[in-house]
py3Dmol code that shows the C-alpha trace and the ligand (Angstrom):
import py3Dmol

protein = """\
ATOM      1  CA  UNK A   1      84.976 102.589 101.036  1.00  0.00           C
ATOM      2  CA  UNK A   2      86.555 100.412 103.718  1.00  0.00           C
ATOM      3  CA  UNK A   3      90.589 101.506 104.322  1.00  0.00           C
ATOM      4  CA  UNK A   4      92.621  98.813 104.636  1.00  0.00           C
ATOM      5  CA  UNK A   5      94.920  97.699 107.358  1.00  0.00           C
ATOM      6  CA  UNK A   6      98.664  97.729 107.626  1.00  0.00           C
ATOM      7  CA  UNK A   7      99.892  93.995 108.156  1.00  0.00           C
ATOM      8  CA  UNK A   8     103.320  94.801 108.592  1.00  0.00           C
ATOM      9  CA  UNK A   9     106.046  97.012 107.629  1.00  0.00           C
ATOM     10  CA  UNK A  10     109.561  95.917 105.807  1.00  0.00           C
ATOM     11  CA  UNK A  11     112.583  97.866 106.000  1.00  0.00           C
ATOM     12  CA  UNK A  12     114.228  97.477 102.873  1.00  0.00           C
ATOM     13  CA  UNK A  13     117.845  96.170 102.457  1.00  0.00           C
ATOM     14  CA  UNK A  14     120.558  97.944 100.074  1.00  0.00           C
ATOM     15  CA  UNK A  15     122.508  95.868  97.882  1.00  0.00           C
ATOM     16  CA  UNK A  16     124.540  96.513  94.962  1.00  0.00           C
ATOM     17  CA  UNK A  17     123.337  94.618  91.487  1.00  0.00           C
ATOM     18  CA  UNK A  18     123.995  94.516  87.631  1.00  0.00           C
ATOM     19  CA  UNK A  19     127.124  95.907  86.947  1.00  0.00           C
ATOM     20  CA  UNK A  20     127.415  97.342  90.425  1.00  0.00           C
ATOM     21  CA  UNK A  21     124.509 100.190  90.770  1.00  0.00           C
ATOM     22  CA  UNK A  22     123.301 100.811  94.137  1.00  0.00           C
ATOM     23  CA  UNK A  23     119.651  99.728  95.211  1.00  0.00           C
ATOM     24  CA  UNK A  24     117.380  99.871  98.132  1.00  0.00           C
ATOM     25  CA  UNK A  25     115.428  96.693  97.888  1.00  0.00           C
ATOM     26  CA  UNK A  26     112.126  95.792  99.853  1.00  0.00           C
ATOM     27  CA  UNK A  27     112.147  92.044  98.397  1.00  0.00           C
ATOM     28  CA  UNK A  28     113.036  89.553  98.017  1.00  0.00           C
ATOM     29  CA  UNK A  29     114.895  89.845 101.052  1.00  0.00           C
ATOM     30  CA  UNK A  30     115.164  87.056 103.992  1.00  0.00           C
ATOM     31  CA  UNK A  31     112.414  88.169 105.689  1.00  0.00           C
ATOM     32  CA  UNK A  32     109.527  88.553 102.530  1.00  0.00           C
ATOM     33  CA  UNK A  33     110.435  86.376  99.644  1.00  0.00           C
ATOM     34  CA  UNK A  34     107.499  87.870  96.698  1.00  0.00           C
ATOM     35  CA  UNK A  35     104.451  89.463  97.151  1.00  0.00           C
ATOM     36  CA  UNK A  36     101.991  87.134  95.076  1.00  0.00           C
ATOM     37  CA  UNK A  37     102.685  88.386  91.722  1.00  0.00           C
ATOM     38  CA  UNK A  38     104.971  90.547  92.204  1.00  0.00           C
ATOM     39  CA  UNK A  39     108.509  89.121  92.677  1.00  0.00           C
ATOM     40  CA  UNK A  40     111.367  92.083  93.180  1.00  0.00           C
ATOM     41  CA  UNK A  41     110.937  95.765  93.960  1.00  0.00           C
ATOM     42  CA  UNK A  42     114.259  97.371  93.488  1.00  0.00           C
ATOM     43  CA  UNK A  43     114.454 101.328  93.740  1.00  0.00           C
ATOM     44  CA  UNK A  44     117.799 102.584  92.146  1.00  0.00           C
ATOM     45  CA  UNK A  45     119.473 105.004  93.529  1.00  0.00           C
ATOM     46  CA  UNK A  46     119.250 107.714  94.302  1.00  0.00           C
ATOM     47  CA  UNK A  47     122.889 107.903  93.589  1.00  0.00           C
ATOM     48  CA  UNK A  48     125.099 110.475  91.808  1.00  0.00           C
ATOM     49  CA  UNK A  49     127.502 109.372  89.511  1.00  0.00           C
ATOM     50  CA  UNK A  50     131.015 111.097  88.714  1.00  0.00           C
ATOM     51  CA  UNK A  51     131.891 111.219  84.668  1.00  0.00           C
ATOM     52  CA  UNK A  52     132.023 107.564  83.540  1.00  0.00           C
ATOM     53  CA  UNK A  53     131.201 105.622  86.627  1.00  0.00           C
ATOM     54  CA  UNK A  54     127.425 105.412  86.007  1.00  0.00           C
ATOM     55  CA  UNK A  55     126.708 101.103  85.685  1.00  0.00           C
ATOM     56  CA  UNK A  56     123.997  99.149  84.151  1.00  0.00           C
ATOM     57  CA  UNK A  57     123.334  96.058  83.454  1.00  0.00           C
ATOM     58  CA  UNK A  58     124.913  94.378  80.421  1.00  0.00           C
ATOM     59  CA  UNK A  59     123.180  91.560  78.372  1.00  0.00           C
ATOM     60  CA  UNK A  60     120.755  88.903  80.572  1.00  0.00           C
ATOM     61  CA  UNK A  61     117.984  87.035  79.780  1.00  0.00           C
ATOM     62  CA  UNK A  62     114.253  87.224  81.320  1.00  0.00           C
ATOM     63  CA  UNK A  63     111.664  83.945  80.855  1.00  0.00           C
ATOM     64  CA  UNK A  64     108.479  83.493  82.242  1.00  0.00           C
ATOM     65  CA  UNK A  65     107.451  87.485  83.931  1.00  0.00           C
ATOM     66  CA  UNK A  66     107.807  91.130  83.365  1.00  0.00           C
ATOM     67  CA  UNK A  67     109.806  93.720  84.491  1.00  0.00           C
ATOM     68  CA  UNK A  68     108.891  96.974  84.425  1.00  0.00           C
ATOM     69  CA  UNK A  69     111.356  99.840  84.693  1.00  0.00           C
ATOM     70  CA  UNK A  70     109.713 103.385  85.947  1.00  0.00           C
ATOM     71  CA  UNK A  71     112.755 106.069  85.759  1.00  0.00           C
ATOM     72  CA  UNK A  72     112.733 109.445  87.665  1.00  0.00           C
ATOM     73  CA  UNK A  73     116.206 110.648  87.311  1.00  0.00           C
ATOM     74  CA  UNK A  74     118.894 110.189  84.571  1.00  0.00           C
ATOM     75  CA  UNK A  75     118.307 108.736  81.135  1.00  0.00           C
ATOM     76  CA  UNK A  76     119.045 104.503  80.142  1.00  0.00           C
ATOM     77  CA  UNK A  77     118.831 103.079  77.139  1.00  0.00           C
ATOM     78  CA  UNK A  78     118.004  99.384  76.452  1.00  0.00           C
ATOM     79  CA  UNK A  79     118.420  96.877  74.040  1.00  0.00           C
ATOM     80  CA  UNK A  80     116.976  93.500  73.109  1.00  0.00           C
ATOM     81  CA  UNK A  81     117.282  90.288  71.101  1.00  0.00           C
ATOM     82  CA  UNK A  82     113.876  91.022  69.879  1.00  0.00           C
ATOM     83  CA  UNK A  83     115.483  94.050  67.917  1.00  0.00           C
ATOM     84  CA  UNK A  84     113.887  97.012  69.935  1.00  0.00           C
ATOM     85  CA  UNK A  85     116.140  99.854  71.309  1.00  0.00           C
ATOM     86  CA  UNK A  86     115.016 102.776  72.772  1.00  0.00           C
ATOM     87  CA  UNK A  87     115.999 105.224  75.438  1.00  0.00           C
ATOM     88  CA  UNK A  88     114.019 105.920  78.977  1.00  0.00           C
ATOM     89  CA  UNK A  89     114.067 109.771  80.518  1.00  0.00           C
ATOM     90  CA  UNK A  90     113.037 110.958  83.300  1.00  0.00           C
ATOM     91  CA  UNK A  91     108.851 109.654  84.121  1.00  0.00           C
ATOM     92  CA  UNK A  92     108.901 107.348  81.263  1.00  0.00           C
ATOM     93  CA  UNK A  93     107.786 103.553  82.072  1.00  0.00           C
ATOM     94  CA  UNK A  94     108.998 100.596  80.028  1.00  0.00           C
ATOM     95  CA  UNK A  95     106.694  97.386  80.717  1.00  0.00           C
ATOM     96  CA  UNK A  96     108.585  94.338  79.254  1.00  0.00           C
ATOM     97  CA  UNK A  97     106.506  91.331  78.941  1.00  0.00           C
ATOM     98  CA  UNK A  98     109.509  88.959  78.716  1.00  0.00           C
ATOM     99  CA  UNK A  99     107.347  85.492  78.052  1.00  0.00           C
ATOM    100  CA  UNK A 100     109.344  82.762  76.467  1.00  0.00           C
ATOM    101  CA  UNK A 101     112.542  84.689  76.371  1.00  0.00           C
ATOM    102  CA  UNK A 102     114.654  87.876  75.371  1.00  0.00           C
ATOM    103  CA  UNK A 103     117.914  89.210  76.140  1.00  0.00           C
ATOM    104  CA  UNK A 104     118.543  92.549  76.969  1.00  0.00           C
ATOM    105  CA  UNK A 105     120.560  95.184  78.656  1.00  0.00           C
ATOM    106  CA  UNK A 106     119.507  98.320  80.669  1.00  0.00           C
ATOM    107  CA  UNK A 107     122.489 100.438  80.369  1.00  0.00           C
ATOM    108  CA  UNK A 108     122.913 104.332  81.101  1.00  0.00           C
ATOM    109  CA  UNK A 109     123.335 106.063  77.614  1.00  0.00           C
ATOM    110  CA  UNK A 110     126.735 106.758  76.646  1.00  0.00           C
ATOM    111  CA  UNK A 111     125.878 110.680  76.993  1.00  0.00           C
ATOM    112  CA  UNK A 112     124.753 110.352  81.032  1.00  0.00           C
ATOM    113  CA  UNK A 113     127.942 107.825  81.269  1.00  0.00           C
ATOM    114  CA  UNK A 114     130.416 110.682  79.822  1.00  0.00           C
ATOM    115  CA  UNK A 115     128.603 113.931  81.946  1.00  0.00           C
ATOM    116  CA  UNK A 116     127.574 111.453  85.164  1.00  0.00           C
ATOM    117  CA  UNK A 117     124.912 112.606  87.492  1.00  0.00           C
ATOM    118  CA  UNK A 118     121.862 111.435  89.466  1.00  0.00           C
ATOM    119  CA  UNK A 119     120.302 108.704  88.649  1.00  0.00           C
ATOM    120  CA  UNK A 120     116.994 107.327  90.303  1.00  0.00           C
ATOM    121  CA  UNK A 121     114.272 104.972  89.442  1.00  0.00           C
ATOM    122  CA  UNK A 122     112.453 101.602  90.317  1.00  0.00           C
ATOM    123  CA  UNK A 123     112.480  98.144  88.585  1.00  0.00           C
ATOM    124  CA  UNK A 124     109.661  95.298  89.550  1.00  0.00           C
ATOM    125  CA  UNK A 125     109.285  91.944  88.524  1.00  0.00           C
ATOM    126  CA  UNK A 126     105.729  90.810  88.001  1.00  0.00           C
ATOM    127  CA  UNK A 127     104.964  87.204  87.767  1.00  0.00           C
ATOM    128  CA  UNK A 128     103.238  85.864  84.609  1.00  0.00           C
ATOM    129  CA  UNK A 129     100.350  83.131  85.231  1.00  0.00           C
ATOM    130  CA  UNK A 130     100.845  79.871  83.894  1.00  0.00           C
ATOM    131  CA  UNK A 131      99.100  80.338  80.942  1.00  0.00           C
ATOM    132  CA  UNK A 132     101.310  83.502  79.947  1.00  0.00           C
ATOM    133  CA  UNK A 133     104.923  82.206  80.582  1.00  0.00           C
ATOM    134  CA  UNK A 134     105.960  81.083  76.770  1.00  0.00           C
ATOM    135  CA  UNK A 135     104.090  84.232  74.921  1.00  0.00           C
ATOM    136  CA  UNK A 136     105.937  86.404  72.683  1.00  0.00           C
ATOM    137  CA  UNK A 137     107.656  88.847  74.414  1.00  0.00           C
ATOM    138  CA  UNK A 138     106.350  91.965  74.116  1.00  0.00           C
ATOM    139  CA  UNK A 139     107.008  95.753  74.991  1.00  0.00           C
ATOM    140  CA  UNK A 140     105.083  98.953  76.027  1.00  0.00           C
ATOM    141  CA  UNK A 141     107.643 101.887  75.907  1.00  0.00           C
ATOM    142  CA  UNK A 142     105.325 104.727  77.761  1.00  0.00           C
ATOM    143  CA  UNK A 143     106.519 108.392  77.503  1.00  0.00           C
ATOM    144  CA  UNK A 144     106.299 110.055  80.442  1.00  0.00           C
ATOM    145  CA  UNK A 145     103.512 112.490  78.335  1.00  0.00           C
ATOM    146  CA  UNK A 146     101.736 109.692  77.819  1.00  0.00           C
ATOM    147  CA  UNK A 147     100.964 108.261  81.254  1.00  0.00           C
ATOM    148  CA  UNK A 148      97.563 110.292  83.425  1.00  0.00           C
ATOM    149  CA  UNK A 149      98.406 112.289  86.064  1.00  0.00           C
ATOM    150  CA  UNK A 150      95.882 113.294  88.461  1.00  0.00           C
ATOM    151  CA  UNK A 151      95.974 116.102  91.067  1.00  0.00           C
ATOM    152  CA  UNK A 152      93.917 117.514  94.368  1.00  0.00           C
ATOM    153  CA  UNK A 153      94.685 119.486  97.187  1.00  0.00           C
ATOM    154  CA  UNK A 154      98.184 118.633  97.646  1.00  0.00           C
ATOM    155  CA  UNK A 155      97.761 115.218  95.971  1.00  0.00           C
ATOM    156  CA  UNK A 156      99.268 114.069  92.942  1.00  0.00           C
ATOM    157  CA  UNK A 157      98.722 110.160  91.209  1.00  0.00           C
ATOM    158  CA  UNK A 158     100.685 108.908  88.499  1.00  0.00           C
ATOM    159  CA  UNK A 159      98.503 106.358  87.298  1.00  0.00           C
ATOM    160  CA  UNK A 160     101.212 103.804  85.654  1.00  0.00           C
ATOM    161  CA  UNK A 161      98.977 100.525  85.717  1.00  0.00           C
ATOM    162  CA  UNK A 162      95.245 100.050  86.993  1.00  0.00           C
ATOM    163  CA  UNK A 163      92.461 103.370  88.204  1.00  0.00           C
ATOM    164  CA  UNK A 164      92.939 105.600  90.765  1.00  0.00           C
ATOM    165  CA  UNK A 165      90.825 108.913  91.208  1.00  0.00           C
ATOM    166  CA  UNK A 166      88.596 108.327  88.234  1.00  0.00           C
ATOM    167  CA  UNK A 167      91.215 107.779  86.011  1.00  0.00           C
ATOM    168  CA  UNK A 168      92.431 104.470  84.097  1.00  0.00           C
ATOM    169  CA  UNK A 169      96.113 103.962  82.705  1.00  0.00           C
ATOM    170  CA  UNK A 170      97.022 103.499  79.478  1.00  0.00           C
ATOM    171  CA  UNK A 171      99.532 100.555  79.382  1.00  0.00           C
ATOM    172  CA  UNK A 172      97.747  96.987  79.175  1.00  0.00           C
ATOM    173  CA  UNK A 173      98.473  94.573  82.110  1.00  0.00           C
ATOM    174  CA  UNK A 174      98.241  90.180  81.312  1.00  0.00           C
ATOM    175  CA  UNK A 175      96.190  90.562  84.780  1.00  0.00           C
ATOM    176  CA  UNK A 176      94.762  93.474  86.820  1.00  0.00           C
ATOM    177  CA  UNK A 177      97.226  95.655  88.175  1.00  0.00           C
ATOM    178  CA  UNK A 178      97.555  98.887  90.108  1.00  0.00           C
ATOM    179  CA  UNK A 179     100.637 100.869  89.938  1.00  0.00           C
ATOM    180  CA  UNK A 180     100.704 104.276  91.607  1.00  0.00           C
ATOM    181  CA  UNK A 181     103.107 106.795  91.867  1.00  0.00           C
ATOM    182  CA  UNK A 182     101.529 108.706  94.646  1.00  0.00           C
ATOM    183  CA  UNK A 183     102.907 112.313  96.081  1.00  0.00           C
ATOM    184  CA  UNK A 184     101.847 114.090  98.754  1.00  0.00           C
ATOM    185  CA  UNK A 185     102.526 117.609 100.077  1.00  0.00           C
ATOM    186  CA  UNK A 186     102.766 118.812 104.002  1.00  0.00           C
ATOM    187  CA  UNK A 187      99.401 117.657 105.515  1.00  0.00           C
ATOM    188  CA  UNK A 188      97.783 116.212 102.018  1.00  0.00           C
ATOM    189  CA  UNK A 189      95.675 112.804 102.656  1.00  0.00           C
ATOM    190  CA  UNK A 190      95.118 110.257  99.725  1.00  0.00           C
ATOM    191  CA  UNK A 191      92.301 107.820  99.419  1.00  0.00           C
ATOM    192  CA  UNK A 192      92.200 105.780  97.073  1.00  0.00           C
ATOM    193  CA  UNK A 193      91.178 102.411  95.343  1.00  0.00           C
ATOM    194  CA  UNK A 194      92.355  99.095  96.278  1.00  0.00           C
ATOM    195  CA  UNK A 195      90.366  96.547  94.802  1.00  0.00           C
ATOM    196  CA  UNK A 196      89.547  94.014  97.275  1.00  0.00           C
ATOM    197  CA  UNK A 197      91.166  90.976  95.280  1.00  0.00           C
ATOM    198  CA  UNK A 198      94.177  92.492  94.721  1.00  0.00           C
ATOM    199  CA  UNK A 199      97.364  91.917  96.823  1.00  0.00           C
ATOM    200  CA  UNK A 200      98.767  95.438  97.949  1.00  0.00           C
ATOM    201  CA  UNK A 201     101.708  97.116  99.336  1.00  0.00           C
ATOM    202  CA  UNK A 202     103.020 100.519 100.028  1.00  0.00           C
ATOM    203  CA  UNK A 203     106.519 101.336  99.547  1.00  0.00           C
ATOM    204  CA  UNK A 204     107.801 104.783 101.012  1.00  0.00           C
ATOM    205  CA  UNK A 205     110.836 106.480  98.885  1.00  0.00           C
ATOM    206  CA  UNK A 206     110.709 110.426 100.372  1.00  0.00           C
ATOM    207  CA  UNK A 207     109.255 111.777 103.108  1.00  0.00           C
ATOM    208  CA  UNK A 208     107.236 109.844 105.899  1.00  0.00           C
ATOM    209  CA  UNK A 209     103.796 108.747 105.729  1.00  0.00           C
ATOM    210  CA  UNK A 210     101.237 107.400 108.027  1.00  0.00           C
ATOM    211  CA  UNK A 211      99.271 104.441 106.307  1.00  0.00           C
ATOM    212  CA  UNK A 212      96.013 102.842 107.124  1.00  0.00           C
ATOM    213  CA  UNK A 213      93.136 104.102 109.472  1.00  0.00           C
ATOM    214  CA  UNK A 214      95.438 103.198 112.454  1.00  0.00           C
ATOM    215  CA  UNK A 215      98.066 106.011 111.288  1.00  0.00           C
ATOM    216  CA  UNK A 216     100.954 103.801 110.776  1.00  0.00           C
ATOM    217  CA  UNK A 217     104.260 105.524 110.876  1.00  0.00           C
ATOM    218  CA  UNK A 218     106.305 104.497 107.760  1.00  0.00           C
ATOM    219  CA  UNK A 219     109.965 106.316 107.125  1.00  0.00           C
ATOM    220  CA  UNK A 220     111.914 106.157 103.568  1.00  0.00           C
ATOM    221  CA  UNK A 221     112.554 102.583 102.818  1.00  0.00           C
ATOM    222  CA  UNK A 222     109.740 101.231 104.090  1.00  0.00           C
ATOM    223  CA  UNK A 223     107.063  98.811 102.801  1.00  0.00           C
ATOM    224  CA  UNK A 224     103.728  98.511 104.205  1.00  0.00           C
ATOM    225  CA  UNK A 225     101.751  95.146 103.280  1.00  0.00           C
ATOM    226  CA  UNK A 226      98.406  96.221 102.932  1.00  0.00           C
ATOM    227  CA  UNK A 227      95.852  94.109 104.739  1.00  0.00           C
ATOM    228  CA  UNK A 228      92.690  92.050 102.634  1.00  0.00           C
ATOM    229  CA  UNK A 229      90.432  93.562 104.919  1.00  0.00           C
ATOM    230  CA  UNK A 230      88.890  96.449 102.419  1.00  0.00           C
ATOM    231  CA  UNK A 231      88.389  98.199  99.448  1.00  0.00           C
ATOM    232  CA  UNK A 232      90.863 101.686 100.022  1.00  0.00           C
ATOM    233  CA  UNK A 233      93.797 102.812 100.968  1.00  0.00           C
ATOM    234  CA  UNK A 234      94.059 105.877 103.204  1.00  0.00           C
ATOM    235  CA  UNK A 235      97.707 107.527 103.144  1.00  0.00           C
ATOM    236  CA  UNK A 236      98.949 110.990 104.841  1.00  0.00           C
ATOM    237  CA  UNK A 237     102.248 113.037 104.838  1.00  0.00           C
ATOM    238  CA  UNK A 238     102.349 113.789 108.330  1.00  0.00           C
ATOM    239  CA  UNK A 239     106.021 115.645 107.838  1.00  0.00           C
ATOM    240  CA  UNK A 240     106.809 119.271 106.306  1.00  0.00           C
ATOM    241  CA  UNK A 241     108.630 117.874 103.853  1.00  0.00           C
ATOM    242  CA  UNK A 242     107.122 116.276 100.215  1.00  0.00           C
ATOM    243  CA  UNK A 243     106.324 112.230 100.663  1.00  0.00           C
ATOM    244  CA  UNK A 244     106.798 109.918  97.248  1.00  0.00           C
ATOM    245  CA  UNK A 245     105.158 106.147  97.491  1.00  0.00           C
ATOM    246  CA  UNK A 246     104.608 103.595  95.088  1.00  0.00           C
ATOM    247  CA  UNK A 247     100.926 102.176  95.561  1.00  0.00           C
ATOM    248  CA  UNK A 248     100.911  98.238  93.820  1.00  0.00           C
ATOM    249  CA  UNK A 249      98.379  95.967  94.074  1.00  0.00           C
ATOM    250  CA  UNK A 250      97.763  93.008  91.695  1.00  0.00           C
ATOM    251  CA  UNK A 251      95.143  89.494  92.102  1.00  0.00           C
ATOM    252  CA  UNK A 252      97.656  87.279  93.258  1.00  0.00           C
ATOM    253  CA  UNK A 253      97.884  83.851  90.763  1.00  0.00           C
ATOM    254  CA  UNK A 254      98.335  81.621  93.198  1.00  0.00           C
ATOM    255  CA  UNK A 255     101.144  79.212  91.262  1.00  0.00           C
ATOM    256  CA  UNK A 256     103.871  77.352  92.334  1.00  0.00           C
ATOM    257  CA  UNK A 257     106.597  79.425  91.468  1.00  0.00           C
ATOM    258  CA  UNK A 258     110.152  77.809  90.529  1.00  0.00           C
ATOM    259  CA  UNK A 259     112.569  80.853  90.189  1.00  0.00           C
ATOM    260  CA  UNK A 260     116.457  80.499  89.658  1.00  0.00           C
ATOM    261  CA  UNK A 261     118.231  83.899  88.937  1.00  0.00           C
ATOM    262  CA  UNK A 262     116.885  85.339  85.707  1.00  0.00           C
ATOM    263  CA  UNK A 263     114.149  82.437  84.635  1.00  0.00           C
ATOM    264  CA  UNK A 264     110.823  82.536  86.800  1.00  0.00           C
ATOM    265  CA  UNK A 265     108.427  79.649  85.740  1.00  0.00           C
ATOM    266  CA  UNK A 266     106.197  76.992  87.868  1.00  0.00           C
ATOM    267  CA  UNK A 267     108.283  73.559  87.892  1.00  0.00           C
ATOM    268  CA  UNK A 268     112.515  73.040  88.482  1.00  0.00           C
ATOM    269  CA  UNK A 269     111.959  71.004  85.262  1.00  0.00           C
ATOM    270  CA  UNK A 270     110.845  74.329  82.973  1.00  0.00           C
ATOM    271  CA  UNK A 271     113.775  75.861  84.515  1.00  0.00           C
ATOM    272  CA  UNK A 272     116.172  73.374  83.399  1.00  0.00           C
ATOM    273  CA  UNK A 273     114.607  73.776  80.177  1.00  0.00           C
ATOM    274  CA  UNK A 274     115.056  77.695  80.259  1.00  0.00           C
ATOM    275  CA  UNK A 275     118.736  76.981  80.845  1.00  0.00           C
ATOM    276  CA  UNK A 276     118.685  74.840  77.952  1.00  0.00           C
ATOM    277  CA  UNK A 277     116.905  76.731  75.218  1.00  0.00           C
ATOM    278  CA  UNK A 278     119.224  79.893  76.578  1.00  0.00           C
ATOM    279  CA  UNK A 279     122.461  78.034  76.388  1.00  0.00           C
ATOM    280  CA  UNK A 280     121.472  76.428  72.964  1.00  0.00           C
ATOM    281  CA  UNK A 281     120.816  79.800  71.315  1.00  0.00           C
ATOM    282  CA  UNK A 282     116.949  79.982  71.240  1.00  0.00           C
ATOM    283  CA  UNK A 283     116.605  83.156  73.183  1.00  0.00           C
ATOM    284  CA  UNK A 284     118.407  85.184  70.176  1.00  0.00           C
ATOM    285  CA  UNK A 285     120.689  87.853  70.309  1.00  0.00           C
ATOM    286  CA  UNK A 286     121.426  91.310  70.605  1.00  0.00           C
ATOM    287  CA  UNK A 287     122.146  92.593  66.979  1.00  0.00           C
ATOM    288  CA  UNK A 288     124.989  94.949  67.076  1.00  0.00           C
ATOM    289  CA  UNK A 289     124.102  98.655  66.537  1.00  0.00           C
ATOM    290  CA  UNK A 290     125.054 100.035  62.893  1.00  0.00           C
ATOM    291  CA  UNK A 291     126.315 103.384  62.751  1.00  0.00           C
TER     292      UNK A 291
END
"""
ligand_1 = """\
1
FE
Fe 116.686 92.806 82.901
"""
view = py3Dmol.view(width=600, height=400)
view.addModel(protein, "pdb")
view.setStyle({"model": 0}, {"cartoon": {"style": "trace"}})
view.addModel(ligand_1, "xyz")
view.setStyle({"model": 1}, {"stick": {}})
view.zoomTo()
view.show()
């Protein structure tokens, strides 16, 4: 396998979103708009809430991607206009396939918003090609349980989307994805998989790392662009101290994308039209909650 090279490295910005929860963002920011498909990395948290200050994010619409909530800390409970509810602990991954439209809203449950605490976890958008903007909306609620772990010599892989180590994921991307939750004890190296189609990044949330066969020094909050110059990625911890990274990679579509707040399609006229269809009523609602 060839390792890839590190094009650059992005600090990430914080910012506060939703109802006002704290995130440490990679992109969009000014200085990297998407990485082609992927569209927003934010990692939530990790913040500690006091009794009833925990926020979500009330009722919004999605058209035309995915977003795909991974939680580590706390619990949050979602609802949508396509009548699904469910609630997300601690390792579990929800991938939301919004297509032609839903509401919903990501909110903390009403138990973790009464006793507070931490609260930590990572929503991306992934882009939808052309052909897969107006499907039916669709969800894959993955228990933590559920999703393959594998582990050697100080190396551990969550393997949420794509292969790594021999072993596939369970939850069915609209186009090949990898999604890695890599973590790496004092001294452990990784190497690992990146297909050589695939866009990549690494994006450092504990620890340090060095990425790539030049050794290059990433902190927390850092995102490494992965160059298109092999098949692998090589990753150490270099510190004393644990080191958590996503690994995503994805074919890039290659679209024009038209994005405006919530709506993420290919022409300014389909996101008039997302307006419209939202404002008139077509996306559906949230049906209130009996009992
Ligand atoms: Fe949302």
């Amino acid at each position: 396998m060839a390792n890839r090279s590190i094009v650059g490295v992005v600090p990430s910005t914080r910012t506060l979103e939703g109802g006002g929860f704290e995130v440490r963002r990679p992109f969009p920011t000014t200085r990297v708009d998407h990485v082609d498909p992927f569209l927003l990395l934010d990692e939530m948290g990790p913040q500690l809430h006091a009794p009833g200050a925990a926020k979500g994010a009330p009722d919004h619409p999605h058209r035309g991607f995915e977003t795909v909530t991974y939680l580590l800390e706390g619990t949050f409970e979602h609802a949508d206009s396509m009548g699904s509810r469910g609630v997300l602990q601690p390792g579990d991954v929800q991938w939301m396939t919004a297509g032609s439209g839903v509401i919903h809203s990501e909110m903390p449950t009403k138990e973790f918003q009464a006793s507070g605490g931490r609260l930590h976890g990572f929503q991306l958008w992934v882009n939808l090609p052309a052909r897969d903007k107006m499907m039916r909306p669709r969800y894959q609620d993955v228990p933590s349980a559920r999703i393959p772990v594998v582990e050697h010599d100080g190396v551990r892989v969550k393997v949420i989307a794509g292969e790594a180590l021999g072993t596939k994921a369970v939850i069915d991307t609209r186009i090949p994805i990898l999604y890695l939750h890599v973590t790496l004890q004092p001294g452990a190296v990784l190497e690992t998989a990146v297909p050589e189609d695939h866009n990549a990044f690494v994006y450092v949330f504990r620890g340090a790392a060095n990425a790539g066969p030049e050794e290059r020094a990433l902190v927390e909050g850092d995102m490494a662009v992965l160059a298109r110059d092999g098949d692998s990625l090589i990753l150490r911890n270099p510190g004393e101290a644990p080191l958590d990274a996503l690994v995503l990679g994805a074919v890039p579509l290659r679209e024009p994308v038209a994005r405006y707040g919530p709506f993420v399609m290919n022409t300014r006229e389909e996101i008039v039209a997302a307006f419209d269809d939202y404002h008139a009523g077509r996306f559906g609602k949230i049906a209130a909650q009996v009992g």
